[in-house]
C-alpha positions, -999 to +999 in steps of 0.1 A: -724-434-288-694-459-287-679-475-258-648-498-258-652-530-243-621-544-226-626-578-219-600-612-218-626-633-230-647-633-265-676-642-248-680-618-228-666-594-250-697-604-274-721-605-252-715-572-233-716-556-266-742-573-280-761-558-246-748-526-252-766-519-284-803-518-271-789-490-252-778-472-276-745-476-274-721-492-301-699-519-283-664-519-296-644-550-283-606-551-273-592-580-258-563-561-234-550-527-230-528-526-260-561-534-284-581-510-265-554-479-270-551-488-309-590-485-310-588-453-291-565-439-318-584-454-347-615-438-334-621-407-316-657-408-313-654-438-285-669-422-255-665-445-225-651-481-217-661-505-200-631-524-184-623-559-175-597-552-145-597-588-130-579-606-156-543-603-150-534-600-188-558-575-193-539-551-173-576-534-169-566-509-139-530-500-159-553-489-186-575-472-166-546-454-149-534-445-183-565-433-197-572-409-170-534-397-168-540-389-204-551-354-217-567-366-247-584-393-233-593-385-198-629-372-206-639-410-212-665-424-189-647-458-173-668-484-160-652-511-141-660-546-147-647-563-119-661-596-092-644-583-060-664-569-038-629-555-014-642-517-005-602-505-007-600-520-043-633-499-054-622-471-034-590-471-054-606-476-084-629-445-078-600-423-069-585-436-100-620-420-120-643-448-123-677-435-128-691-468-125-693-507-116-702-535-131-702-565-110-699-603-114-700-625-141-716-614-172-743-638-177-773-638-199-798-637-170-786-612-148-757-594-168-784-570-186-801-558-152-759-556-138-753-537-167-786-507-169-777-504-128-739-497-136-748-471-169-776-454-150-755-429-132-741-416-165-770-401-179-775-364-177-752-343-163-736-372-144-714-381-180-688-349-168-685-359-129-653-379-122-667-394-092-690-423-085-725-414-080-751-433-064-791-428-059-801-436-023-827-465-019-861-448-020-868-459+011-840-440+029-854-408+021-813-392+022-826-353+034-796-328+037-805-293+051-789-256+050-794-222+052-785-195+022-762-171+034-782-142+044-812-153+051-825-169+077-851-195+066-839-232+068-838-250+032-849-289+032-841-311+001-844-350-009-806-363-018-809-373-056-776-387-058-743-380-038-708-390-047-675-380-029-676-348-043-711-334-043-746-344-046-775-332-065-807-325-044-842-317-047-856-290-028-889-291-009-892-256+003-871-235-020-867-197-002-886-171-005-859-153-031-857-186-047-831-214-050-795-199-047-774-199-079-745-212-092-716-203-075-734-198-041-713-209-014-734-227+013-710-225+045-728-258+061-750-288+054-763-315+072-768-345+054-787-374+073-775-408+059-787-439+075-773-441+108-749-408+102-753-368+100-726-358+074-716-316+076-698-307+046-691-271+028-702-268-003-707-246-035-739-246-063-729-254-094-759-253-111-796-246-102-827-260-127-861-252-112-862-273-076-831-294-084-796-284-072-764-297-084-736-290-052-699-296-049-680-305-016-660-278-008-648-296+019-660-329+042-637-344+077-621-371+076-647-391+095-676-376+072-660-393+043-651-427+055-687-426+063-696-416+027-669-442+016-691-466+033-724-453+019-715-454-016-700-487-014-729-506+005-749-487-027-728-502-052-730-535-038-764-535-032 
């Protein structure tokens, strides 16, 4: 696997790829958004990018813009490399199609740990999601509830991860027919996030053994700013 990495300065350039590697994934540096499209058209095996989007003449969020306007590159995963912590600017930048974060300096002690945080909700089926995803703190226990049309017993499930447009969950007491299947429409949820019931639509879109992978269907206005909040305080954390 290849990913670009966008970054204004050679050292960090080097030194995020040179991280990148015991992961498995070839680092191929650009120093601004010009390099990084020339690389992309050298090379169509590049997967993802990790992007530099505080240095002015990196014009990092352009090129992310760009990349996700574009019909041949769209599919790649983007991962922001950025030191603000301003929820409207990540907010943006998830609309935009960030599928992850990478945050503050990139140093030798703590870059590494920054960096396995910001790639581990890519793996799996998380690589084709255009949203952020985050994984609740174990110690939330994130349960979301609902019943399968037609039947009457009430489902319970752990939240695996959750992003603005679905979640994936867990189910501890599948039904009796077993768990519904993709394309099942679930007319209601409940979702209890710390301090916050959340009561979104929703749809399966894929069912393996226990674990459920769900899209939002549809979430008010209030339910999102609160999931807004959620996945920020995550990313920060």
């Amino acid at each position: 696997m290849k990913f670009l990495v966008v970054e204004g300065a050679a050292t960090a350039r080097d030194a995020i790829a040179r991280a990148l590697l015991p992961r498995g994934i070839q680092g191929v540096p650009a120093a601004d958004r010009l390099a990084a499209w020339e690389a992309l058209k050298a090379d169509s095996s590049i997967e993802g990018a990790i992007v530099d989007v505080d240095d002015a003449a990196v014009e990092g969020v352009r090129l992310v813009e760009e990349i996700k306007s574009d019909e041949a590159a769209r599919a790649l995963t983007i991962v922001v490399h950025t030191a603000q912590a301003n929820r409207d600017f990540v907010l943006k930048l998830i609309e935009t199609g960030a599928a992850g974060f990478l945050l503050g300096a990139f140093t030798a002690k703590g870059g590494p740990a920054r960096l396995d945080r910001a790639l581990a909700p890519l793996s799996g089926h998380d690589r084709q999601r255009r949203h952020v995803r985050v994984r609740p703190d174990p110690g939330e226990m994130v349960r979301v509830s609902f019943r399968v049309p037609g039947g009457s017993a009430l489902v319970t499930g752990l939240v695996v991860d959750i992003s603005l447009g679905g979640m994936a969950v867990e189910l501890l007491n599948p039904p009796p027919g077993g768990p519904p299947g993709p394309g099942a429409r679930i007319p209601a949820m409940s979702i209890a996030l710390p301090g916050r019931e959340l009561t979104p639509a929703g749809t399966v879109v894929t069912a393996q053994g226990r674990t459920l992978a769900l899209r939002f269907d549809s979430t008010t206005v209030s339910d999102r700013t609160a999931l807004e909040r959620y996945i920020f305080r995550r990313i920060s954390a």
